[in-house]
C-alpha positions in Angstrom: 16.2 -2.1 -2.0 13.6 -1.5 0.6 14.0 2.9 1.3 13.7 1.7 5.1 16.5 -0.5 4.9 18.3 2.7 3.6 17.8 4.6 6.8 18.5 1.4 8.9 22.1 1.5 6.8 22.4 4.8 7.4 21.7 5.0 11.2 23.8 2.0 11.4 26.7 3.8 10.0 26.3 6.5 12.9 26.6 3.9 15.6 22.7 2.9 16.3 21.3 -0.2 17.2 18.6 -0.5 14.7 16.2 -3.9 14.5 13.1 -4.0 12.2 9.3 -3.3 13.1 6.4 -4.3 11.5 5.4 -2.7 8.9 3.6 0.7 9.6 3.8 0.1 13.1 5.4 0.6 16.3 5.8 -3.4 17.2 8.5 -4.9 16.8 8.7 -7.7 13.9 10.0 -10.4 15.8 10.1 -12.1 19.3 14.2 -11.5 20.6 14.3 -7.9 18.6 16.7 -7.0 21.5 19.3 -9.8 20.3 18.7 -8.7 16.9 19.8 -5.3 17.3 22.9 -4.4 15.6 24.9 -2.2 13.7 26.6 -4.3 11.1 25.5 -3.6 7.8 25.0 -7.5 6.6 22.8 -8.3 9.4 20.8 -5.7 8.8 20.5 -6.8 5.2 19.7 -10.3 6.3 16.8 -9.2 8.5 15.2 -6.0 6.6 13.1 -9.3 4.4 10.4 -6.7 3.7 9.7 -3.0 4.0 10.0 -2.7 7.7 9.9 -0.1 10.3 12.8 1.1 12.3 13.4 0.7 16.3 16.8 2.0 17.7 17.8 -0.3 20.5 18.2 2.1 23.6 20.6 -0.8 25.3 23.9 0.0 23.8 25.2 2.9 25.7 22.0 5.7 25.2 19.6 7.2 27.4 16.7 8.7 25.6 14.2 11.6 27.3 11.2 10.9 25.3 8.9 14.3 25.5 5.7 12.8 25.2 2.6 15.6 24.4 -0.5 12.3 24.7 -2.6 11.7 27.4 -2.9 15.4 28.3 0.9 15.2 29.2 2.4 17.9 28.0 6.2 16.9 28.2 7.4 20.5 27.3 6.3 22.1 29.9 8.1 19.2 32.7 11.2 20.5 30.1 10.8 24.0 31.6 10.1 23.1 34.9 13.3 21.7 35.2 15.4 24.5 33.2 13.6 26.6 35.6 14.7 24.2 38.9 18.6 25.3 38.1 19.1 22.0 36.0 19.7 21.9 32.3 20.0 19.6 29.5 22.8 19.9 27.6 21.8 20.7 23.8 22.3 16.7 21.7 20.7 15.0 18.7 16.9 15.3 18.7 14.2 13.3 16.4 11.1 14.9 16.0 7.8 12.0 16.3 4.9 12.2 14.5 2.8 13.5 17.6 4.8 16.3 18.1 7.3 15.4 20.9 10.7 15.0 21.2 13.5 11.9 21.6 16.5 13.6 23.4 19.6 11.1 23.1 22.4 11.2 25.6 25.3 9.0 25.9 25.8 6.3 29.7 28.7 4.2 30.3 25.8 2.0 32.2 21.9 1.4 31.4 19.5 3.3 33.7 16.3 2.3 34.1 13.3 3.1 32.0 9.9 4.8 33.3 6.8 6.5 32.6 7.2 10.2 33.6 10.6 9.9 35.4 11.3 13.5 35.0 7.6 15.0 35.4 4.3 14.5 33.4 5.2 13.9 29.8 8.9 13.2 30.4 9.9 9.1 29.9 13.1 7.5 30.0 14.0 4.7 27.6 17.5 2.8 28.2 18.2 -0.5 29.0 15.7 -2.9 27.3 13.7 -0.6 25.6 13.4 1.3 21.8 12.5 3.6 19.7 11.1 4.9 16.4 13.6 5.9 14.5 13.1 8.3 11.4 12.6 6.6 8.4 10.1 4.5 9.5 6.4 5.0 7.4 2.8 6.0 9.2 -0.2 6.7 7.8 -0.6 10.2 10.4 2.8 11.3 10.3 6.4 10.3 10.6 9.6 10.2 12.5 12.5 13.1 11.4 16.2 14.1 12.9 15.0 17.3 14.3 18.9 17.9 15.4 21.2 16.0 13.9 24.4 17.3 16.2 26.7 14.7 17.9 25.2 12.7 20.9 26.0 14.7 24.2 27.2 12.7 27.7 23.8 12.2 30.1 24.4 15.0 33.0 24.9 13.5 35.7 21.8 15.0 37.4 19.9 13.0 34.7 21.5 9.7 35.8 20.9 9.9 39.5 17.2 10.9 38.8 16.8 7.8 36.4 19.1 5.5 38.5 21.0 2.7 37.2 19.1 -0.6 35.9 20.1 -3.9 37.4 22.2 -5.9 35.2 22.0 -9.0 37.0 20.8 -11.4 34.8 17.1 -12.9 35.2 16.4 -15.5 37.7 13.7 -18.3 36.1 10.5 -18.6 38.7 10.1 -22.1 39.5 8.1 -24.5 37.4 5.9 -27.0 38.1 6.4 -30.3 35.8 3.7 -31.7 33.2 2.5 -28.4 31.5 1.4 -29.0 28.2 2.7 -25.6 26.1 0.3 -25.7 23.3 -3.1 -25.7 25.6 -0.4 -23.0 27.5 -0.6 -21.2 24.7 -4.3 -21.3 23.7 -5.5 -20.1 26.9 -3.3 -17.5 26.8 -4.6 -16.1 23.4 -7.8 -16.5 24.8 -7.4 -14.3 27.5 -5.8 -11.6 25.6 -8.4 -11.7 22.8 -11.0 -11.0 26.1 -9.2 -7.7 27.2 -9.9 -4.3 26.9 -8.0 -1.8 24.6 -5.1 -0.3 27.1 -3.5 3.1 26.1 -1.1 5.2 27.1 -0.9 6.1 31.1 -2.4 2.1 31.6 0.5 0.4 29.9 2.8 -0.2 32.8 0.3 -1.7 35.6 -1.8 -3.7 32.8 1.5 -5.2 31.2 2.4 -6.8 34.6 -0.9 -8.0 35.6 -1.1 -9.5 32.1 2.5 -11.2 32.2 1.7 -12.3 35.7 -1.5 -14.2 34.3 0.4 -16.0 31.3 3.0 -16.6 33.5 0.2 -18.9 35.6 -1.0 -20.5 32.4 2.7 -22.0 31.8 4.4 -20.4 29.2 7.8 -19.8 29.5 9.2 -15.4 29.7 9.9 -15.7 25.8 6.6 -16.8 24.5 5.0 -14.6 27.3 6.4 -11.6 25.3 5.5 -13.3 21.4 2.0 -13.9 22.4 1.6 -10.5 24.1 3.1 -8.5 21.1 0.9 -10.5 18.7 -2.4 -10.6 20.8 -2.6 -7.8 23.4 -4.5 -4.7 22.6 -2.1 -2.3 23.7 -1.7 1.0 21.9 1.0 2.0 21.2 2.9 -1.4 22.4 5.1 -0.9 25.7 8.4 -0.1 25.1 9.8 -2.1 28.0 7.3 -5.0 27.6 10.4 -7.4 28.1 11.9 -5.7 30.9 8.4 -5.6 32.7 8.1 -9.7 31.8 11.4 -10.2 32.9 10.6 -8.4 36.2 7.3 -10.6 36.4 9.4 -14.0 36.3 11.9 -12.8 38.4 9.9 -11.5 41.6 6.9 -14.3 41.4 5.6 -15.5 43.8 3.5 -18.5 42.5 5.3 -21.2 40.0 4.9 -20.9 36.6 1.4 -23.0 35.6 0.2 -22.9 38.6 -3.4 -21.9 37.1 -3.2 -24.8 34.1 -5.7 -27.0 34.1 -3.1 -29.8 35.1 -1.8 -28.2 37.8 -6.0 -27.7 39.0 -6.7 -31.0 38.2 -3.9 -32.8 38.7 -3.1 -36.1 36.4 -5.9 -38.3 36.1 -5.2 -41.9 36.3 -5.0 -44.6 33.5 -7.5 -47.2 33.4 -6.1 -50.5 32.3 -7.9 -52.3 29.5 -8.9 -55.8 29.2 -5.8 -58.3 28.9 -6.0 -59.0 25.0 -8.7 -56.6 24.7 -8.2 -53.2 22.5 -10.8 -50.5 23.7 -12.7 -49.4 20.2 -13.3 -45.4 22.3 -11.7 -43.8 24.5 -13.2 -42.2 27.6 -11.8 -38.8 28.2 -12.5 -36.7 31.8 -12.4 -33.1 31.7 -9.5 -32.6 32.6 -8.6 -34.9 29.5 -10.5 -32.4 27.3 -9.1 -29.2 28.6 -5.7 -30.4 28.0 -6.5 -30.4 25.0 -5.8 -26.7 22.5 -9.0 -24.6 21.6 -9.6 -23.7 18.1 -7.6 -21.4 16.5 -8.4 -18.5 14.0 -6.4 -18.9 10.4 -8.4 -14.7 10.3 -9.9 -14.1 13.9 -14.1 -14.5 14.2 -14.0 -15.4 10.6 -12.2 -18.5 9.5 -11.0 -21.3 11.9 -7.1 -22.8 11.5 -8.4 -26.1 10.4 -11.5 -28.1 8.9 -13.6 -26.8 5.8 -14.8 -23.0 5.0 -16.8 -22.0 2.3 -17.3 -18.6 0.4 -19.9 -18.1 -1.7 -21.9 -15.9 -3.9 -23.7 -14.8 -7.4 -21.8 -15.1 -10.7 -20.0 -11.3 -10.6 -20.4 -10.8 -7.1 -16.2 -10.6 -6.5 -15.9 -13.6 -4.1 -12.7 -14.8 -6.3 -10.9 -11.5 -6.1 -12.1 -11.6 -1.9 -10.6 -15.4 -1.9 -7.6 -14.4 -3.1 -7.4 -10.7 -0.9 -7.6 -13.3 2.3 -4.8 -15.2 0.7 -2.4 -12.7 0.2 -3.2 -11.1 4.0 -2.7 -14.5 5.4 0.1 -15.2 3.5 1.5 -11.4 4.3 1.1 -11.5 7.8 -1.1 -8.7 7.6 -4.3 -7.7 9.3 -7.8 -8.2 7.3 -10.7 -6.3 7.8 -8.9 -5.0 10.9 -9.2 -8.3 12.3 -5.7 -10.4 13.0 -4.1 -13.4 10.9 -2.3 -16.6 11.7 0.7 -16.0 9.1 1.4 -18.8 7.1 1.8 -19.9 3.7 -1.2 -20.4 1.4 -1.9 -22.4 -1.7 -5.0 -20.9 -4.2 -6.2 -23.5 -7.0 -7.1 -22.0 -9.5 -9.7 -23.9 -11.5 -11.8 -20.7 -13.6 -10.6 -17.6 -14.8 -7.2 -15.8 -15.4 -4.8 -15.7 -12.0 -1.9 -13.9 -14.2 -4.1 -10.6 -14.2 -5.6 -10.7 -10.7 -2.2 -11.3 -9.0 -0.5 -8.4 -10.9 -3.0 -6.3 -10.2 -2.8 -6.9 -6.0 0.8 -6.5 -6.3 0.7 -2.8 -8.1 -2.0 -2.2 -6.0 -0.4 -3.1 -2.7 3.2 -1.8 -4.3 4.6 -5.2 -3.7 7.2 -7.2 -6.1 6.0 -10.5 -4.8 3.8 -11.9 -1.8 6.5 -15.1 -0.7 3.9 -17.0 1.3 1.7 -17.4 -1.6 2.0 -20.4 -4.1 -1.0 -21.3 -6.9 -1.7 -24.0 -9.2 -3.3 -22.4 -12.5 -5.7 -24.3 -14.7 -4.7 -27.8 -13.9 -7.4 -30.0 -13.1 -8.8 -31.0 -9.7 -11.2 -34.1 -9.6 -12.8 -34.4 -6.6 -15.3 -37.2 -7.3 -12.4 -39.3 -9.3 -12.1 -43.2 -8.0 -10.6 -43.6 -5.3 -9.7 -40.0 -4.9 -6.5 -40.3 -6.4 -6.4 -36.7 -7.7 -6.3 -35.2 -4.1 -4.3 -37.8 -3.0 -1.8 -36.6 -5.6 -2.5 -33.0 -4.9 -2.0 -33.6 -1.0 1.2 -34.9 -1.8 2.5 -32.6 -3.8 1.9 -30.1 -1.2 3.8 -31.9 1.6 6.5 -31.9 0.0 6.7 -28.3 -0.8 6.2 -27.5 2.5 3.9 -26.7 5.3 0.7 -24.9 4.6 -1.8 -23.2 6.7 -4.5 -22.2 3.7 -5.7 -24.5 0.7 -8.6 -22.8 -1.8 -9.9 -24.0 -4.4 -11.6 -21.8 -6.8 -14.2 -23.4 -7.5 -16.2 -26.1 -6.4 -17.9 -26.4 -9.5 -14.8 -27.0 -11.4 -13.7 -29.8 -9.2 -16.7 -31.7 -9.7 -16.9 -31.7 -13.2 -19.9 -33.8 -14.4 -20.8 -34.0 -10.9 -24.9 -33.6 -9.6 -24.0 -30.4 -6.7 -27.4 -31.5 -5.5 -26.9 -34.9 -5.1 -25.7 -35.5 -1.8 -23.4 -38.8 -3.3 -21.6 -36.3 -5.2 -21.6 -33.6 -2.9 -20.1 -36.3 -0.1 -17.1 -37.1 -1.9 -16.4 -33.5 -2.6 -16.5 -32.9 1.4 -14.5 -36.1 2.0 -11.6 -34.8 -0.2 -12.0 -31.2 1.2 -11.5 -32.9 5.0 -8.6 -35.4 3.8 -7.1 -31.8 2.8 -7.3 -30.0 5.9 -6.5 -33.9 8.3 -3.5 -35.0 6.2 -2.1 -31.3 5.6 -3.3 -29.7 8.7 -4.6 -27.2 7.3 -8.0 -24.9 6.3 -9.5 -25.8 3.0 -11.6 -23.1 1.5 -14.1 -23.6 -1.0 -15.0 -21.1 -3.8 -18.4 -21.5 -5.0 -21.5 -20.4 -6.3 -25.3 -19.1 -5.1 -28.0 -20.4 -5.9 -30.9 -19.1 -8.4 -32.5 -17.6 -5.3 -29.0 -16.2 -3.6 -31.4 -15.9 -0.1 -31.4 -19.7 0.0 -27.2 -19.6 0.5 -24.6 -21.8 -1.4 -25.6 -24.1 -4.0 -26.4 -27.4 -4.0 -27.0 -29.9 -1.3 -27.9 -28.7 2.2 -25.0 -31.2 3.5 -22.2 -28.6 2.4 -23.3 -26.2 5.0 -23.9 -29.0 7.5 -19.9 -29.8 6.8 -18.8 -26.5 6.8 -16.7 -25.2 10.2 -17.5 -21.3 8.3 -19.4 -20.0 5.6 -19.2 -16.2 3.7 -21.4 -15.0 1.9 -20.6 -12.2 -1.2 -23.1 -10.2 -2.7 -23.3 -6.9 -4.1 -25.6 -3.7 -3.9 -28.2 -3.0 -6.4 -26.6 -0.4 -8.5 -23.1 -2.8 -8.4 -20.7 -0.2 -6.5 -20.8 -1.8 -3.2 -20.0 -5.2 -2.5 -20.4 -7.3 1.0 -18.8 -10.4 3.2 -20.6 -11.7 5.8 -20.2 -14.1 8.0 -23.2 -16.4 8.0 -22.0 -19.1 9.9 -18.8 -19.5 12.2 -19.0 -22.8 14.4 -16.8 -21.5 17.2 -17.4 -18.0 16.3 -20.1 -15.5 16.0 -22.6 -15.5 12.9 -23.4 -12.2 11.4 -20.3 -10.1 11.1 -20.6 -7.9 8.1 -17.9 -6.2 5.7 -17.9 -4.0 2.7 -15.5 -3.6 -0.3 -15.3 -2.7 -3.5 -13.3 -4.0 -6.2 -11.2 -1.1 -7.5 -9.8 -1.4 -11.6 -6.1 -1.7 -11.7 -4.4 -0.7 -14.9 -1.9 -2.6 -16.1 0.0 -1.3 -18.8 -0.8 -1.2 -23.0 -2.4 -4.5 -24.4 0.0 -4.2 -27.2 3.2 -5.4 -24.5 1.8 -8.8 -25.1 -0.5 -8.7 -27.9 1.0 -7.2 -31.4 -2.8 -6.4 -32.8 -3.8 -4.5 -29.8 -4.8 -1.1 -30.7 -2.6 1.8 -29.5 -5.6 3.0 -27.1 -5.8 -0.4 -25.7 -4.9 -1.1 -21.9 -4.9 -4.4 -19.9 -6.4 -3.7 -16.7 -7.8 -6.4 -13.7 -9.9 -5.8 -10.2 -8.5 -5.9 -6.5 -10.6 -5.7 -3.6 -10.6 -2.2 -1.8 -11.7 -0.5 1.3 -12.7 -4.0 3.1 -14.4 -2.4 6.5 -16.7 -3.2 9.1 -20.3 -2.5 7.1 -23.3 -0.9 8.8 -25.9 -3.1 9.9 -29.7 -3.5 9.7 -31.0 0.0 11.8 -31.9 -1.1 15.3 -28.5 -3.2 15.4 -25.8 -0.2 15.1 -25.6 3.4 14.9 -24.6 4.8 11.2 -21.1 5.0 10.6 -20.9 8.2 9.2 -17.2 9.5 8.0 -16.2 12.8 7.1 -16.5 12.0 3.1 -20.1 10.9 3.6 -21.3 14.0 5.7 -19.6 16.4 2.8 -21.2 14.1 0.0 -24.6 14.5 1.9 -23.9 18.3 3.1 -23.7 18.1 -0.8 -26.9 17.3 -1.4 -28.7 19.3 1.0 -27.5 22.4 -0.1 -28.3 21.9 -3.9 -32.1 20.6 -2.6 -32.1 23.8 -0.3 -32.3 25.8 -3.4 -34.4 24.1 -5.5 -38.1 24.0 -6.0 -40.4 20.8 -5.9 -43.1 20.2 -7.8 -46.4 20.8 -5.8 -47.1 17.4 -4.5 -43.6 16.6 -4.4 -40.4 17.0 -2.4 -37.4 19.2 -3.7 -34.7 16.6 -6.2 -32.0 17.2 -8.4 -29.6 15.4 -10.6 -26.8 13.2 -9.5 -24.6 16.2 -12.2 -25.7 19.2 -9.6 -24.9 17.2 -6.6 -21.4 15.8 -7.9 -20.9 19.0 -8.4 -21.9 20.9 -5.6 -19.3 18.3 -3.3 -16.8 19.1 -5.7 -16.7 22.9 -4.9 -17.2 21.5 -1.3 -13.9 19.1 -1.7 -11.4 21.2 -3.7 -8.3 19.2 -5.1 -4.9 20.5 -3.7 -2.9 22.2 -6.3 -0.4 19.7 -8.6 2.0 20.5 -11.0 1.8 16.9 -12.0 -0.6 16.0 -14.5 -0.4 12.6 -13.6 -1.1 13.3 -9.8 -3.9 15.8 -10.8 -5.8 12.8 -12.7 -5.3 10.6 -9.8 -6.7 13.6 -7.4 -9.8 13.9 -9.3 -10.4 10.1 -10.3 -10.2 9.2 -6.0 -12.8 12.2 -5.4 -15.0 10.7 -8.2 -15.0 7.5 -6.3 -15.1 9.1 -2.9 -18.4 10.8 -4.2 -19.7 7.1 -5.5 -19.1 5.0 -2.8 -20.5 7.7 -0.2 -23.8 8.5 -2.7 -23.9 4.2 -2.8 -23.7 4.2 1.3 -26.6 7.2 1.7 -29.0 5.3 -0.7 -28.3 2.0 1.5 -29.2 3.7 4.3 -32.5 5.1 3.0 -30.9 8.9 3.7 -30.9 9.5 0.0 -34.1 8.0 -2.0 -33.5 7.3 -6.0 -36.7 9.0 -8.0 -37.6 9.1 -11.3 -39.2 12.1 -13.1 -40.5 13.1 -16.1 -37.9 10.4 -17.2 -35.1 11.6 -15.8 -33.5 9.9 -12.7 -33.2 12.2 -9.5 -32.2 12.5 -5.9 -34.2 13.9 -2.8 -33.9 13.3 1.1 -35.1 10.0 2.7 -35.0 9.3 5.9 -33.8 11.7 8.9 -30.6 11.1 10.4 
């Protein structure tokens, strides 16, 4: 059982409202979260699919003062201006949030309405059609408690006056013009969300109506206005109220819904009739034809396109299959990669080379997942891509349909679906990017290819130049010098922009004693596979961006200044030491906490180890740290200023 879905149970059983969030956010996890709010234990079962995060509905009876400290509000101090002002608010269940304020609950026989500083700076009001976090839920900088767990006291009346009652009327529909097509409705609205500006806290209100407003005039209707807002607008943290405020938008506007779609601008553009008996062989489009029609979609936003053919390449040992199958399971999850959004949808990896058993195992303990639903594989069964006729992918494409829809297709690797085939020969090469493209037309669909570099991995993929010519995106893997350090980069994106840059690393996974499986394992013996680890944005070529220095890399070089400080070069060289004497000097730097656990105390000392790597791996690529050799022994001295 999920230890969220506990909490939900348990808040339940006290009378809440509770609906799930995503997971390690604030957002709620699905479009109509207020209909799904509810206290009976089964529903909550039905819908708590994953490890989710908690909202309490605030539209079942509650008023909630929400003492806010962000935004240099300090919602304590509005608290004593009003205990000051004669007015007082009667002592009731509190939850503590993870920046410090407050949630004060309080019962209403009606909804009031919800604002930003009702009650002073610092001092918001959540009721009707609003939420909030509810303890329980996870964070990565803190966490949601019951600070007071006493019975829920009545709302003064004071209180209710101040916030004044919300209108219950139900929504009235703006008018809508006719012939709106909701897909290129929905396109431009993703567009113009993807081309706004971050909005915090103190922004929220104003920005959400103007924004609403905007979609509204592209055509979509108030319930995709507020899916493609929570999915696509940069708003941190997401606006309580966002549906009340779209609501509100549809209700008062002033212009009919789609009145800024292209065929509302346009208007319909007339037919011309062919030749009696005559079937045109092309048809002539007009602009407006063309703008009807969706924009290109991202399957992983700036990187890979929601149809047509990708390919990710790189040297033998360079991690692309572990990176192939990291983009699987975060498309397949739902979840965020490289800190750049997913379509969510389900994804099939073929895999042609090498064991899936370990590698899959591996993500999951990594991740502390039982399963990733979304993602299916086909293990070591063959794929021909230059058979007659194509019947193997004809076969393959079939089988897929009817398992279901599916947004993602690898195949791992090219090489292995060609056997026998000549990669440079563009015959062979031809029919391996027909089948790739009868993949992604007939399933609708992004077919990504695994394969290799070539003997000079500056050149790109390998083989013949008409695979890149094909391809709608192409990454590129590689991996430092020494080995620690691996990067993705983006080295061509068709509707996108080349050159985006990531780094990773590919962190060993134990999984258990060999002997589990294998009776003449050795006792000592432990099964272990790789998972890819840390994915970031990676620093660029100097001149393009400032260093991205992190608190670990200033200690690790702090480190090394401070050992070099104290040591003596030789006459016609500069001060260097031994990658022992730094190590060590961050150590004393970084001490672990104290653990009882010897098990916790190992895992403390193995992630400063790496910490200490990966930073000593980043100085070196940035020419702050230069690698000498003296006397035979390898040292370290300063590069390059900061």
């Amino acid at each position: 059982m999920s230890p969220t879905l506990d909490h939900a149970l348990a808040l339940a059983a006290q009378g809440f409202h509770v609906f799930p969030l995503r997971p390690g956010q604030v957002k709620p996890a699905h479009v109509g979260w207020q209909n799904e709010a509810t206290n009976d234990p089964d529903a909550i079962r039905a819908l708590w699919t994953r490890d989710f995060n908690i909202g309490i509905s605030t539209s079942h009876g509650l008023l909630v003062v929400d003492v806010d400290l962000k935004d240099g509000r300090n919602g304590y101090s509005s608290l004593l201006a009003i205990e000051l002002a004669g007015k007082e608010l009667p002592p009731t269940r509190q939850h503590a949030t993870r920046s410090g304020g407050r949630h004060l609950f309080y019962r209403v026989h009606r909804p009031v309405k919800q604002g930003v500083d009702v009650l002073g700076p610092g001092l918001d009001i959540r009721s009707k059609g609003g939420y909030v976090v509810a303890p329980g839920s996870r964070f990565e900088n803190g966490e949601y408690t019951v600070d007071n767990d006493r019975p829920i006291a009545p709302a003064p009346q004071w209180l209710i006056d101040a916030c004044g009652v919300a209108d219950e009327s139900p929504p009235q529909a703006s008018t809508k013009l006719d012939g709106i097509d909701p897909a290129r409705a929905g396109a431009r609205a993703v567009a113009y969300l993807d081309s706004l500006e971050p909005v915090s806290e103190g922004a929220r209100n104003d920005a959400a109506f103007r924004v609403a407003a905007q979609i509204k005039d592209f055509g979509l209707d108030a319930p995709d206005c507020e899916a493609v807002m929570l999915e696509h607008w940069k708003c941190e943290p997401m606006l309580d109220e966002l549906a009340v405020t779209i609501g509100s938008v549809y209700r008062n506007a002033k212009s009919p819904q789609g009145s800024a779609a292209p065929e509302a601008v346009f208007g319909p553009v007339a037919e011309v009739p062919a030749e009696p008996g005559k079937e045109p062989h092309y048809r002539i489009l007009s602009v407006a034809d063309v703008l009807r029609r969706p924009r290109p979609t991202w399957l992983v936003r700036g990187l890979l396109p929601q149809r047509g053919m990708a390919v990710i390449y790189g040297a033998p040992g360079s991690g692309k299959s572990f990176l192939a199958l990291d983009v699987c399971a975060a498309i397949a999850r739902g979840e965020p990669w490289g800190g750049q959004r997913v379509k969510p949808g389900p994804v099939v990896y073929v895999g042609l080379e090498g064991e899936l058993a370990p590698r899959l195992a591996a993500y999951l303990t990594h991740h502390e997942l039982k399963d990733v639903p979304g993602l299916r594989v086909i293990d070591r069964q063959p794929v021909n891509f230059l058979h007659e006729r194509h019947q193997h992918i004809q076969r393959l494409i079939e089988d897929l349909k009817a398992h279901g829809p599916v947004s993602l297709v690898v195949i791992d690797t090219l090489n292995r679906a060609m056997p026998g085939g000549n990669e440079n020969a563009s015959e062979d090469m031809g029919r391996a990017i027909a089948c790739a493209a009868a993949i992604s037309a007939q399933l609708h669909c992004l077919c990504a290819l695994v394969h290799h570099s070539g003997k000079d991995a500056s050149a790109g993929a390998r083989g013949h130049s008409s695979l890149l010519g094909a391809a709608d995106a192409e990454l590129e893997v590689s991996r430092s010098p020494d080995g620690h350090t691996r990067y993705v980069r983006a080295t061509k994106v068709k509707e996108g922009e080349d050159g985006m840059q990531y780094s990773f690393h590919l962190e060993s996974v134990d999984l258990g004693a060999t002997s589990e499986h294998d009776p003449d394992a050795e006792p000592h013996e432990r099964d272990a596979s790789c998972v890819v680890a840390d994915l970031q944005p990676a620093d660029m070529r100097p001149g393009q961006k400032a260093r991205s220095w992190t608190p670990p890399r200033q200690l690790v070089y702090d480190a090394l200044r401070t050992v070099l400080a104290g040591t003596w070069g030789d006459e016609n060289a500069p001060p260097a030491c031994s990658v022992d004497a730094w190590q060590t000097a961050y150590f004393a730097s970084a001490p672990l906490p104290e653990e009882t656990d010897p098990k916790e105390q190992r895992k403390a000392r193995d992630t400063r180890r790496k910490t200490f790597d990966r930073a000593r791996d980043w100085l070196a690529a940035e020419k702050l740290v230069l690698t000498v050799r003296r006397k035979g022994a390898i040292l370290y001295e300063l590069g390059a200023t900061e």
